[in-house]
Residue frames relative to the residue before (quaternion, step in Angstrom):
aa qw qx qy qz dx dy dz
X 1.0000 0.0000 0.0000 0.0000 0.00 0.00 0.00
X 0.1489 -0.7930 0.5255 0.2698 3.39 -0.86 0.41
X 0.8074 -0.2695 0.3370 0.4024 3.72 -1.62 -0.72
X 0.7483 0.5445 -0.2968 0.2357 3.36 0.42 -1.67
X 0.4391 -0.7831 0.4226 0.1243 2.59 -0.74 1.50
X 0.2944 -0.7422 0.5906 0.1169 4.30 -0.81 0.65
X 0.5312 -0.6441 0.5399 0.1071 3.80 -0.62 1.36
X 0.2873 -0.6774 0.5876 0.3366 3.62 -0.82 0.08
X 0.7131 0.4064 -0.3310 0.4657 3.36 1.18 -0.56
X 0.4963 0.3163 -0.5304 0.6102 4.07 0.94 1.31
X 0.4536 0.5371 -0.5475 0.4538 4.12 0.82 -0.15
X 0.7586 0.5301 -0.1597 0.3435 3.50 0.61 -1.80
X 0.5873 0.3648 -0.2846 0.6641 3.98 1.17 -0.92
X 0.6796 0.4899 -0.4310 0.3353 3.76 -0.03 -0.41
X 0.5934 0.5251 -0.2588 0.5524 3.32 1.07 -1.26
X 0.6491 0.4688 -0.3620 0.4773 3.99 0.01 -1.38
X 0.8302 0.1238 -0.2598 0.4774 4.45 0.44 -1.24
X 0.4706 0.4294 -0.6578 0.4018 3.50 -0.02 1.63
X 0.6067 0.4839 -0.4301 0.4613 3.70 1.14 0.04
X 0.4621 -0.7504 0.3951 0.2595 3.15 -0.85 1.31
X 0.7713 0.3882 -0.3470 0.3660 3.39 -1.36 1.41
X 0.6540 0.5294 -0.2730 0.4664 2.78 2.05 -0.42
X 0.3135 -0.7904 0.4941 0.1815 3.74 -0.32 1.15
X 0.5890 -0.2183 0.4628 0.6255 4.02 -1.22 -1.00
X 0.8385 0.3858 -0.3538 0.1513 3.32 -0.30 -1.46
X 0.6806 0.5200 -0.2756 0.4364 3.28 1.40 -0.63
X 0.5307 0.6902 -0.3226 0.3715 3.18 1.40 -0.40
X 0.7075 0.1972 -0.2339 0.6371 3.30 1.13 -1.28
X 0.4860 0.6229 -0.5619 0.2451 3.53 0.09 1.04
X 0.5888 0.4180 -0.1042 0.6839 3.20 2.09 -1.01
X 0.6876 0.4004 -0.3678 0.4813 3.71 0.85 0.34
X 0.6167 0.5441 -0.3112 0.4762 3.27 1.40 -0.46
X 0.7765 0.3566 -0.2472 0.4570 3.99 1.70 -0.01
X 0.3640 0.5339 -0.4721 0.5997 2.96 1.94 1.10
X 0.4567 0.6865 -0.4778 0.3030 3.80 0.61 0.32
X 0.6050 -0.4643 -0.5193 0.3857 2.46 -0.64 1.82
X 0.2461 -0.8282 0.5029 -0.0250 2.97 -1.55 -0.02
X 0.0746 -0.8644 0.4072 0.2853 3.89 0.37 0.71
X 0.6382 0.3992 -0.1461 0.6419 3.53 1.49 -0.06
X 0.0475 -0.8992 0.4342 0.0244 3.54 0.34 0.90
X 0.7751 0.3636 -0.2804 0.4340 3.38 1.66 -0.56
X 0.3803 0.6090 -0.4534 0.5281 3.16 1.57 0.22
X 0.7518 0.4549 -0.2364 0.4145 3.56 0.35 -0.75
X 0.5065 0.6709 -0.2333 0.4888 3.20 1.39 -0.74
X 0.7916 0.3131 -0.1791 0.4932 3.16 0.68 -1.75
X 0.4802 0.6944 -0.3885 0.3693 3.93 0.96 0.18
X 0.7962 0.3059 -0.1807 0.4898 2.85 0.72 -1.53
X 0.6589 0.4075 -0.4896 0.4001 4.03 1.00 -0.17
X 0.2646 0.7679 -0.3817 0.4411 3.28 1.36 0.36
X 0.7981 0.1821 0.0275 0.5737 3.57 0.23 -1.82
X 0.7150 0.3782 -0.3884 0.4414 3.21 0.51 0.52
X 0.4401 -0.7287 0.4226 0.3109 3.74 1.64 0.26
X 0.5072 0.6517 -0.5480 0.1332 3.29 0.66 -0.05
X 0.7321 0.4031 -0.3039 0.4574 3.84 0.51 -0.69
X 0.0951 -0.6608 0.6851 0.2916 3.43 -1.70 -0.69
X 0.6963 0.4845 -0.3647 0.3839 3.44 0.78 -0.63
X 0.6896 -0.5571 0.2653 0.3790 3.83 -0.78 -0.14
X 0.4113 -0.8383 0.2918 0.2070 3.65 -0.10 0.75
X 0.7662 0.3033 -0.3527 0.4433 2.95 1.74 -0.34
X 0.3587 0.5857 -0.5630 0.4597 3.30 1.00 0.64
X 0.5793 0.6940 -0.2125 0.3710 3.28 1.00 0.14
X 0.6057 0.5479 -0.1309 0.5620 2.46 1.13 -1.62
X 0.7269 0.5138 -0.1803 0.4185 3.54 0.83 -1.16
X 0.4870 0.5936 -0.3216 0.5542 3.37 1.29 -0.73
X 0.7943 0.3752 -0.1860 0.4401 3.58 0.46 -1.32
X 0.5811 0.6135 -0.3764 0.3798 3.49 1.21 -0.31
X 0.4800 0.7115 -0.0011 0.5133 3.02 1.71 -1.35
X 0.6962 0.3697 -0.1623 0.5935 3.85 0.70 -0.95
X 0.2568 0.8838 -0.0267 0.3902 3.10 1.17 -1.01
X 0.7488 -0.0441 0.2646 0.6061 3.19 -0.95 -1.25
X 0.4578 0.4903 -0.5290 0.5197 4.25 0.59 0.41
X 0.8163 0.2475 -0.2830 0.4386 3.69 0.64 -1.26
X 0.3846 0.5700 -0.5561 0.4668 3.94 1.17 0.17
X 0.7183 0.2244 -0.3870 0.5329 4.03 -0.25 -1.24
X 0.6874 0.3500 -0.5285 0.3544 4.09 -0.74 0.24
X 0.6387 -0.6135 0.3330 0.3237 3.67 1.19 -0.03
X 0.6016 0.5494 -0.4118 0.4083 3.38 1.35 0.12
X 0.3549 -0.5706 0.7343 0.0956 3.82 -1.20 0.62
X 0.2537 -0.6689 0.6982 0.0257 2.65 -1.37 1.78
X 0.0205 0.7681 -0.6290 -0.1181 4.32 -0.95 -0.04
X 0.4070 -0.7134 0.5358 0.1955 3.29 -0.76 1.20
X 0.3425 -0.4330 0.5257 0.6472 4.10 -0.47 -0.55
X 0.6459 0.2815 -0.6012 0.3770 3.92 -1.11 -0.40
X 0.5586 0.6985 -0.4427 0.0637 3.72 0.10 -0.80
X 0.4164 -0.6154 0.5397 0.3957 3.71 -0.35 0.08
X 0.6961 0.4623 -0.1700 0.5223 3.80 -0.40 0.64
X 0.5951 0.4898 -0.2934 0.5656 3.55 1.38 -0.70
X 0.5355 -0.7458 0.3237 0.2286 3.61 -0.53 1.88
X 0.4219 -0.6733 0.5376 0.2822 3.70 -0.61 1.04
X 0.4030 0.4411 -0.6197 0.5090 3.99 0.27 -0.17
X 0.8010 0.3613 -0.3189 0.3553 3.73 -1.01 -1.42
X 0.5594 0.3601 -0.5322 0.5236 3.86 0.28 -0.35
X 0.8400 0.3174 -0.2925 0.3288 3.76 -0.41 0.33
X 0.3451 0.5281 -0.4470 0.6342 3.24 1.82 1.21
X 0.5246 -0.7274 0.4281 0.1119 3.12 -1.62 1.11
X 0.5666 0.3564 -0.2276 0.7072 2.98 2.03 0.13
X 0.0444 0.7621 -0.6438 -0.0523 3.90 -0.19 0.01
X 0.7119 -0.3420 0.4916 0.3668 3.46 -1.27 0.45
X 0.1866 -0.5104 0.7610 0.3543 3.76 -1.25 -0.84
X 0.8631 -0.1720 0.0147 0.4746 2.83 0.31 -1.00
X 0.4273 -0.7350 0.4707 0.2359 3.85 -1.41 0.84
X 0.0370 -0.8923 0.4349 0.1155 3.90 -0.27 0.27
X 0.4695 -0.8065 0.3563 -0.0473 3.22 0.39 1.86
X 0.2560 0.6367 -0.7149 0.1340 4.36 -0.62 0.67
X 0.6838 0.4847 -0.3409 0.4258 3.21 -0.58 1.51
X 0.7266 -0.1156 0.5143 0.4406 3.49 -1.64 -0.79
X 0.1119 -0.6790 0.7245 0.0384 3.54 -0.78 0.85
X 0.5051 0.5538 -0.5445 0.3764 3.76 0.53 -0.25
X 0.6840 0.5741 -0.3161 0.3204 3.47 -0.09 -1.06
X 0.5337 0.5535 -0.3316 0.5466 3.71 1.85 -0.35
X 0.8037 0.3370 0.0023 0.4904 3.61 0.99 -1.03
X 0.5804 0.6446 -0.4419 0.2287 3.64 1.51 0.87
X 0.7863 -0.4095 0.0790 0.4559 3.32 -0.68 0.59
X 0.7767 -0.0072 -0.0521 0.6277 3.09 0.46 -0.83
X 0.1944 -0.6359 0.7459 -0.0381 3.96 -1.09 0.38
X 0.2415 0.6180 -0.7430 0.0872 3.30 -1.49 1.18
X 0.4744 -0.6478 0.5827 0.1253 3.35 -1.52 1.41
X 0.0527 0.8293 -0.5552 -0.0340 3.10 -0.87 1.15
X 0.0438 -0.8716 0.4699 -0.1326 3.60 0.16 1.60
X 0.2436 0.7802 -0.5703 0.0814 3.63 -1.10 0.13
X 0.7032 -0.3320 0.2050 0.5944 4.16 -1.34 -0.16
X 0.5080 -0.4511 0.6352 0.3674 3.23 -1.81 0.59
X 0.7584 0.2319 -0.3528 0.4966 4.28 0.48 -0.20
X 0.0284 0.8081 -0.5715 -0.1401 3.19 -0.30 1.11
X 0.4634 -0.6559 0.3966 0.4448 3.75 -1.07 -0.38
X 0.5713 -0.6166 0.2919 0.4563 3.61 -0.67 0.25
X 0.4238 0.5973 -0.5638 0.3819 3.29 0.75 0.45
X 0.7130 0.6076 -0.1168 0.3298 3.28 1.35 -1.74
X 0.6320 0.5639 -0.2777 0.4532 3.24 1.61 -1.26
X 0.5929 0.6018 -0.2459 0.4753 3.64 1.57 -0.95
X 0.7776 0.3232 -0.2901 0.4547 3.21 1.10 -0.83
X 0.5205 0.7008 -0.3322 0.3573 3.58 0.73 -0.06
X 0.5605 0.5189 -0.3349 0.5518 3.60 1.51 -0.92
X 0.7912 0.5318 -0.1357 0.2697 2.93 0.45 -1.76
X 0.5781 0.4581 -0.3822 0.5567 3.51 1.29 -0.49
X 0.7856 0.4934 -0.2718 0.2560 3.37 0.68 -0.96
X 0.3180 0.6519 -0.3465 0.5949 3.22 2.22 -0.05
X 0.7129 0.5257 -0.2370 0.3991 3.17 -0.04 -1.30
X 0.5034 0.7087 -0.2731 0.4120 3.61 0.79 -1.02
X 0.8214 0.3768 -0.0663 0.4230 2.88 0.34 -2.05
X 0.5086 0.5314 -0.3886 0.5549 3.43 1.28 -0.98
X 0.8080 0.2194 -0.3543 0.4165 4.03 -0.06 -0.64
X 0.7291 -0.5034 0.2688 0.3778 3.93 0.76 0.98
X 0.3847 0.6097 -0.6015 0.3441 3.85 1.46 0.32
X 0.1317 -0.3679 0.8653 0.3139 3.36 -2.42 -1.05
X 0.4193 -0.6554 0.6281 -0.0093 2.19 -1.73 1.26
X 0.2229 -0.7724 0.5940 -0.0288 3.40 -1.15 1.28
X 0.2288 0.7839 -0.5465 0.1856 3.79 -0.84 0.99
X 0.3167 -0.8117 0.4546 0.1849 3.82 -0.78 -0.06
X 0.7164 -0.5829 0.3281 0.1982 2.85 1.05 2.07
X 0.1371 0.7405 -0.5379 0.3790 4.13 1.43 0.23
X 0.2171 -0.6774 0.5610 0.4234 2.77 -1.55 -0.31
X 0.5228 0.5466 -0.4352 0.4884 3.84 -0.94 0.46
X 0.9284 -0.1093 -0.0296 0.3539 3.48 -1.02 -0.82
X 0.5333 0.4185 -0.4600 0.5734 3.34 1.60 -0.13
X 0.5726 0.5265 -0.5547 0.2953 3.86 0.01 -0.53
X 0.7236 0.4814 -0.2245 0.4407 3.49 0.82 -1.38
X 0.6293 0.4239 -0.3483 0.5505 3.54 0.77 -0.15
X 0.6340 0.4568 -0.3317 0.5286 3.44 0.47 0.04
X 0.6331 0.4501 -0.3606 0.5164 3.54 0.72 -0.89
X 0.6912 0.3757 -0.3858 0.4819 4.05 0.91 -1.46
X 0.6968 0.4870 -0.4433 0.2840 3.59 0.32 -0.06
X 0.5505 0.6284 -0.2278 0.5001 3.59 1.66 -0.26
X 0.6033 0.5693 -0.2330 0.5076 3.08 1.82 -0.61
X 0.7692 0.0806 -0.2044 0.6000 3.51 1.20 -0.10
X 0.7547 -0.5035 0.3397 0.2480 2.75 0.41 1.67
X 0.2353 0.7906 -0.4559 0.3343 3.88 1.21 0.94
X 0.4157 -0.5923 0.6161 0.3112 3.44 -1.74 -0.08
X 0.1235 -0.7359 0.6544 0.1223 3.37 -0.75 0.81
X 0.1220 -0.7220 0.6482 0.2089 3.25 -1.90 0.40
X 0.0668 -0.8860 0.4258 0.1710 3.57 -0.16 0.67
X 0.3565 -0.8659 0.3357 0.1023 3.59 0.13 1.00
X 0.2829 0.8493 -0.4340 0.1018 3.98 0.97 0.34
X 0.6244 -0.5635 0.5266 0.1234 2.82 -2.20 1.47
X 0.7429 0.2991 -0.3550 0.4823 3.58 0.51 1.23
X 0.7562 -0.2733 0.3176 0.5026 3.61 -1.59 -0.26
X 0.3390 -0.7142 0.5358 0.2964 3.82 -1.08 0.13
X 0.2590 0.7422 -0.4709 0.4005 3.64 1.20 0.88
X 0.7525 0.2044 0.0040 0.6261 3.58 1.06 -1.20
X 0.2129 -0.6585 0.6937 0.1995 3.28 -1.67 0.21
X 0.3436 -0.7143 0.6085 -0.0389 3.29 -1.15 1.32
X 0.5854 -0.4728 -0.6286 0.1966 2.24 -0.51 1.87
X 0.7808 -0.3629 0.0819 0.5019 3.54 -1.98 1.09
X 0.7042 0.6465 -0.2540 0.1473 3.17 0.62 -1.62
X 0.7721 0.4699 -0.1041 0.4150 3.04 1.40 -0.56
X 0.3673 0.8428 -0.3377 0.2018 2.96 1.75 0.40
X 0.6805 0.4888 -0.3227 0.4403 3.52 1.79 -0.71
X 0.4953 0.6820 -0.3408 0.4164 3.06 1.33 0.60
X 0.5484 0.5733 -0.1730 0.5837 2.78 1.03 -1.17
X 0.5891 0.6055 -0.2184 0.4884 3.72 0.61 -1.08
X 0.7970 0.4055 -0.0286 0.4467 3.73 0.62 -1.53
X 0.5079 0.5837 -0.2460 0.5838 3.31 1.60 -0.70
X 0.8219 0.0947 -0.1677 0.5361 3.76 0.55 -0.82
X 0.3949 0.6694 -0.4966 0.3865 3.31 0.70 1.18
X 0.7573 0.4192 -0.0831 0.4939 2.87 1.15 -1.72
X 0.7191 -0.4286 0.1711 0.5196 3.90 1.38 0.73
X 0.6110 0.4800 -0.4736 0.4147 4.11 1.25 -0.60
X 0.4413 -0.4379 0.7092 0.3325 3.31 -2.11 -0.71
X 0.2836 -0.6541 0.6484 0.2670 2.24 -2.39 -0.45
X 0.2696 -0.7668 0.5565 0.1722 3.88 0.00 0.93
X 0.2788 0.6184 -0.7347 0.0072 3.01 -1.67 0.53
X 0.5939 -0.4755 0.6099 0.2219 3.87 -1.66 0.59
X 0.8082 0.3711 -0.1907 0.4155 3.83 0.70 -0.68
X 0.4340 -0.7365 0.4269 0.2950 3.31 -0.78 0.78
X 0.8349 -0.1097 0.3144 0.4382 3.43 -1.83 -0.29
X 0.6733 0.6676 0.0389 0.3154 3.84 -0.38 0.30
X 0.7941 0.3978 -0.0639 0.4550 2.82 0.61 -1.91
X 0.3043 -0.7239 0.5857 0.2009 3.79 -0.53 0.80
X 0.5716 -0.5911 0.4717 0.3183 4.05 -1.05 -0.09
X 0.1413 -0.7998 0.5833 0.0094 3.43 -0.19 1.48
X 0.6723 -0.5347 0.3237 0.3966 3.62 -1.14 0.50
X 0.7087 0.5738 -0.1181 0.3931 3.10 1.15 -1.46
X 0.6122 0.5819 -0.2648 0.4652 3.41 1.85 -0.66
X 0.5374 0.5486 -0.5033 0.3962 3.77 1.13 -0.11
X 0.4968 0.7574 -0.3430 0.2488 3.04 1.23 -1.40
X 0.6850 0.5307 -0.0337 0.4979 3.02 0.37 -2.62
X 0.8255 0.3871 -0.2824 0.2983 3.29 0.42 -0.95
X 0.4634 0.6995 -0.3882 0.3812 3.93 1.72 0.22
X 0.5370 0.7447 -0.1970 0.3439 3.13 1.80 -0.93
X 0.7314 0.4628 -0.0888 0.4930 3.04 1.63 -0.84
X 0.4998 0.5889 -0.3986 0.4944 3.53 1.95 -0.56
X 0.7857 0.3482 -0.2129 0.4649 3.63 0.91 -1.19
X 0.4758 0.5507 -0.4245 0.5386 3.78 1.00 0.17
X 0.7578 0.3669 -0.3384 0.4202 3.68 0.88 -0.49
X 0.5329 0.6166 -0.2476 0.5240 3.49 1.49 -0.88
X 0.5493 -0.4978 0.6617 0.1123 3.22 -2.06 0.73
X 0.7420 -0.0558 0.1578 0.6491 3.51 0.66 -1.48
X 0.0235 -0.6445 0.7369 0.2025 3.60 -1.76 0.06
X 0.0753 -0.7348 0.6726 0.0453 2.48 -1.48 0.85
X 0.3787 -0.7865 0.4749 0.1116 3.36 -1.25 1.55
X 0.1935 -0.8396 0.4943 0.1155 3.36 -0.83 0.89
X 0.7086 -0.2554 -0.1047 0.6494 3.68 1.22 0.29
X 0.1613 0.7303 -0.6635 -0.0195 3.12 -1.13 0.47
X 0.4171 -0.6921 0.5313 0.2547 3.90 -1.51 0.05
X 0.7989 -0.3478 0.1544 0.4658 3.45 -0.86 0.32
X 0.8292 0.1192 -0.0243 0.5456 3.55 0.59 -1.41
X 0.4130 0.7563 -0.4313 0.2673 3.57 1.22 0.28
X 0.7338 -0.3444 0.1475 0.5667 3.75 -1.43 1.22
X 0.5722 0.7403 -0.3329 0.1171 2.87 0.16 -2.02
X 0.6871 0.6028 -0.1403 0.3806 3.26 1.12 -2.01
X 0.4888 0.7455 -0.2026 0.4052 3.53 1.35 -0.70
X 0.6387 0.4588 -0.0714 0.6136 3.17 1.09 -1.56
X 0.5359 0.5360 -0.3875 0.5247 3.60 0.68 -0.82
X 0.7140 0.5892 -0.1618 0.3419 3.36 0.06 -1.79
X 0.8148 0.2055 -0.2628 0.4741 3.42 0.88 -0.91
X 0.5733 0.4728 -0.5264 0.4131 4.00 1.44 -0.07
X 0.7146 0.3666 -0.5378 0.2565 3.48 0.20 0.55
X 0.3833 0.4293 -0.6366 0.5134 3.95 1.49 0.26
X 0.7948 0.5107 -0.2660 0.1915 3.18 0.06 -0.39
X 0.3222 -0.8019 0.4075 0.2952 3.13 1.49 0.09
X 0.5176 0.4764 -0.6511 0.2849 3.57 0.00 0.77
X 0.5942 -0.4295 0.4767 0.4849 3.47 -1.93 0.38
X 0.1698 -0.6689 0.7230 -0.0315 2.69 -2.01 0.93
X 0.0636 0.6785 -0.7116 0.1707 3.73 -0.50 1.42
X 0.0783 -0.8668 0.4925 -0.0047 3.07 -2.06 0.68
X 0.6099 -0.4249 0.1953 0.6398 4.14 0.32 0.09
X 0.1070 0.7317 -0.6306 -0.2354 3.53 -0.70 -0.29
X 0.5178 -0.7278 0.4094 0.1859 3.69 0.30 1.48
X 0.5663 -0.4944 0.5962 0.2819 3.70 -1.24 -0.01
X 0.6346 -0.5787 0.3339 0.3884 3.41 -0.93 0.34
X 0.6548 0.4698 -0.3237 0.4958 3.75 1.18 -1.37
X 0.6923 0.4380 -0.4192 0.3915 4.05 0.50 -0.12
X 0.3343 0.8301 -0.3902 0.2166 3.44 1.90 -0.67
X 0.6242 0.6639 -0.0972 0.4002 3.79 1.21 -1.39
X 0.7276 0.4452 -0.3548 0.3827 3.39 0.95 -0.81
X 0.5505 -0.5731 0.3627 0.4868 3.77 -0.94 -0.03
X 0.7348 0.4432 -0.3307 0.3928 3.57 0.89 -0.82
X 0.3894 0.6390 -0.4264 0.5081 3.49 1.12 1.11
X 0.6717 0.5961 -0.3162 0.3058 3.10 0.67 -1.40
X 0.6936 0.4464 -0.3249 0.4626 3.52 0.67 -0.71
X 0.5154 0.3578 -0.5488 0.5524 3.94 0.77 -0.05
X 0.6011 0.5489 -0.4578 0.3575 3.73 0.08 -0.82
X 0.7312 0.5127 -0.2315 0.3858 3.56 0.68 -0.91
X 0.6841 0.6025 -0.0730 0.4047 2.88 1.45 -0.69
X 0.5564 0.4247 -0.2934 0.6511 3.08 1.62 -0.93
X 0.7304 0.5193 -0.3259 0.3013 3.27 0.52 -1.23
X 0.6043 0.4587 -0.2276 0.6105 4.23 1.40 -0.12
X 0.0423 -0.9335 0.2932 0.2020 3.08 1.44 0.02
X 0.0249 0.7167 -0.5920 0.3678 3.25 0.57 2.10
X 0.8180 0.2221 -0.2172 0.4842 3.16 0.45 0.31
X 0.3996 -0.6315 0.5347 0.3944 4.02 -1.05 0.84
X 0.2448 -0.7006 0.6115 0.2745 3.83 -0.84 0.35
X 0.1795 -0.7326 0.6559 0.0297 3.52 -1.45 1.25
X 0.3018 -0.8181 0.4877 0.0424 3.60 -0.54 1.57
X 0.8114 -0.1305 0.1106 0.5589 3.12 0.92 -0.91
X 0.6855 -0.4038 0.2293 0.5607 4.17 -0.84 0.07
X 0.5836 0.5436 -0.4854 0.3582 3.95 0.70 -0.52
X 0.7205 0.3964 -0.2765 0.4973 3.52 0.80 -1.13
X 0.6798 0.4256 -0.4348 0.4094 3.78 0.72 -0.44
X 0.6242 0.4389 -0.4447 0.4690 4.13 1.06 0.41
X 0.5183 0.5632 -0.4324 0.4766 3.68 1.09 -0.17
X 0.7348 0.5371 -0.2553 0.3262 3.33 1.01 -0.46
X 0.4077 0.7055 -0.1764 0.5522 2.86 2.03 -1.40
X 0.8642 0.4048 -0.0166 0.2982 3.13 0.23 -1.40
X 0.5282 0.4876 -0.2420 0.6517 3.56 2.37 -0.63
X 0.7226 0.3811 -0.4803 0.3192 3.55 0.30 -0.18
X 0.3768 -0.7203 0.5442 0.2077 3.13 -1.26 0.62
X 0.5548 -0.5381 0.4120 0.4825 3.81 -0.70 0.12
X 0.6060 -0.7246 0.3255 0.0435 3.68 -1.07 1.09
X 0.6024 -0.0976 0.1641 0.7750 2.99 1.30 -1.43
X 0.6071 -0.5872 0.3642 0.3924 3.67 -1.66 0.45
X 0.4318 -0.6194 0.6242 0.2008 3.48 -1.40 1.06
X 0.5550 -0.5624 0.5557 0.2585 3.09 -1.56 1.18
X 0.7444 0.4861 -0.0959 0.4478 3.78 0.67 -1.62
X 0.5321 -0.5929 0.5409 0.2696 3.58 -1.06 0.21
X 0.5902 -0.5469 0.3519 0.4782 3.27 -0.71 0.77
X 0.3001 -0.8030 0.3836 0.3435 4.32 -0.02 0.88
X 0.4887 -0.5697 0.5404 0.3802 3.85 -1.43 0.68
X 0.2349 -0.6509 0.7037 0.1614 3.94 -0.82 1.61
X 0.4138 -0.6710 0.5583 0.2586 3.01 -1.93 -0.24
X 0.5636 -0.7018 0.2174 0.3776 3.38 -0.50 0.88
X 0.8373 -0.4445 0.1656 0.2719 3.38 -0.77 1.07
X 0.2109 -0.6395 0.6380 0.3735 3.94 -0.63 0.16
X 0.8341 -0.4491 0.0276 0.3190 3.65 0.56 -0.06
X 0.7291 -0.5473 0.2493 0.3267 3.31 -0.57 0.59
X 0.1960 -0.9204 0.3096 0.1365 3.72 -0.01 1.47
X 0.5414 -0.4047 0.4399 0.5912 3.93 -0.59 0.46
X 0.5199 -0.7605 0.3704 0.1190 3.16 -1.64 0.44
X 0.5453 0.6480 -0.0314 0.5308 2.16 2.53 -0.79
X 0.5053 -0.6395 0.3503 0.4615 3.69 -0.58 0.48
């Protein structure tokens, strides 16, 4: 068994989205009028009461969720409701928040100063695959964590360039945190929360990888991030998602802007589009991708102090 301790108010949202029909949003709507509370499931069960939202029995619920629970405490994972202390200040200022965040790892890496999401096609080109470490190196060298979703392609390589200087990774996945999706990436995953990151996910113990969950689940790379920056994507490709939600979301958005000879391929075309609608800052080469590093300001307040890095393994070319 371990320590970690489990909120009544994540007992109380867990329990409410295993009753059918109940979603996040309604959840923290009917958790958000159990605040405070010396009897949370009594209160709980009132208000899903007057608000019709169940039929089935809430505190068999309640128990169910207690139960799930304390299954993901002894494997080491931390569950954070939003009210929770510990539940990442970026996402309280998304129009969708989690309910709840479920945490294997370093919780710092949710709450460092700055945080940039580096995402793009699972096929990058080798120009892309080169640039993807290397920004994400770079990152770390200028005091970021690095956000991505463990994918394969451009999140693998951003994860790998952030491991390369010794970085925090956050890896953000569209399932339970029992498994890693995909297999291949599991010693990653593995190395990522060695070296001080997490893994994040909205879904509990359990949960397999629904189509609809990669989607839902980009919402949360750029809710955690300062900036993203794309490193290849096509017109209608995942990638574009993420895009889609850093601007409800108001975070800087910058992307490759490729050399002419890579200009041709399809998984360009969407930076092209991008620069070209100008929705996005274009990044030519490492000079313009530290001006950026270096222009963003911090977004929303960090829980943590800006963190003490260690000094480089060495100083990278500047150039892609």
């Amino acid at each position: 068994m371990t320590d970690i301790s489990i909120t009544s108010t994540t007992i109380g949202m867990a329990a409410l989205m295993t009753m059918k029909g109940v979603g996040r949003r309604a959840a923290l709507r009917v958790i958000s009028q159990t605040l405070p509370s010396d009897q949370p499931r009594e209160r709980l069960l009132e208000l899903a009461q007057g608000e019709r939202l169940v039929t089935g029995d809430i505190s068999d619920a309640w128990r169910k969720a207690e139960d799930d629970l304390r299954r993901s405490a002894d494997a080491g994972i931390r569950a954070f409701s939003f009210h929770d202390e510990g539940y990442p200040e970026r996402l309280h200022n998304i129009s969708d928040p989690p309910a709840i965040l479920y945490v294997k790892g370093a919780v710092s890496g949710l709450h460092d100063y700055r945080c940039l999401a580096v995402v793009g096609t699972r096929e990058p080109t080798s120009y892309g695959e080169k640039v993807a470490r290397r920004s994400a190196a770079s990152a770390v060298d200028a005091g970021y964590a690095v956000v991505s979703g463990l994918a394969y392609g451009c999140d693998t390589l951003g994860h790998e360039g952030c491991l390369d200087r010794d970085g925090i990774g956050v890896a953000v996945m569209a399932h339970g945190l029992d498994k890693v999706y995909p297999a291949a990436n599991r010693g990653l995953a593995h190395r990522l929360v060695e070296a001080g990151g997490c893994l994040v996910s909205e879904y509990p113990l359990g949960m397999t990888p629904m189509r609809t969950a990669f989607a839902e689940r980009d919402r949360i790379q750029s809710g955690l991030s300062d900036a993203v920056l794309v490193i290849e994507t096509d017109v209608k490709g995942g990638t574009m998602h993420t895009v889609r939600f850093s601007r409800e979301q108001k975070r800087i958005l910058a992307c490759i802007e490729h050399p002419a000879m890579w200009q041709h391929e399809e998984k360009t075309k969407g930076n092209q589009m991008l620069i070209a609608d100008q929705w996005a800052t274009p990044i030519a080469d490492g000079e313009a991708l530290l001006r950026l590093l270096n222009s963003v300001k911090e977004v929303s307040k960090a829980v943590q102090p800006p963190p003490v890095r260690p000094e480089p393994k060495s100083q990278m070319s500047m150039g892609f």
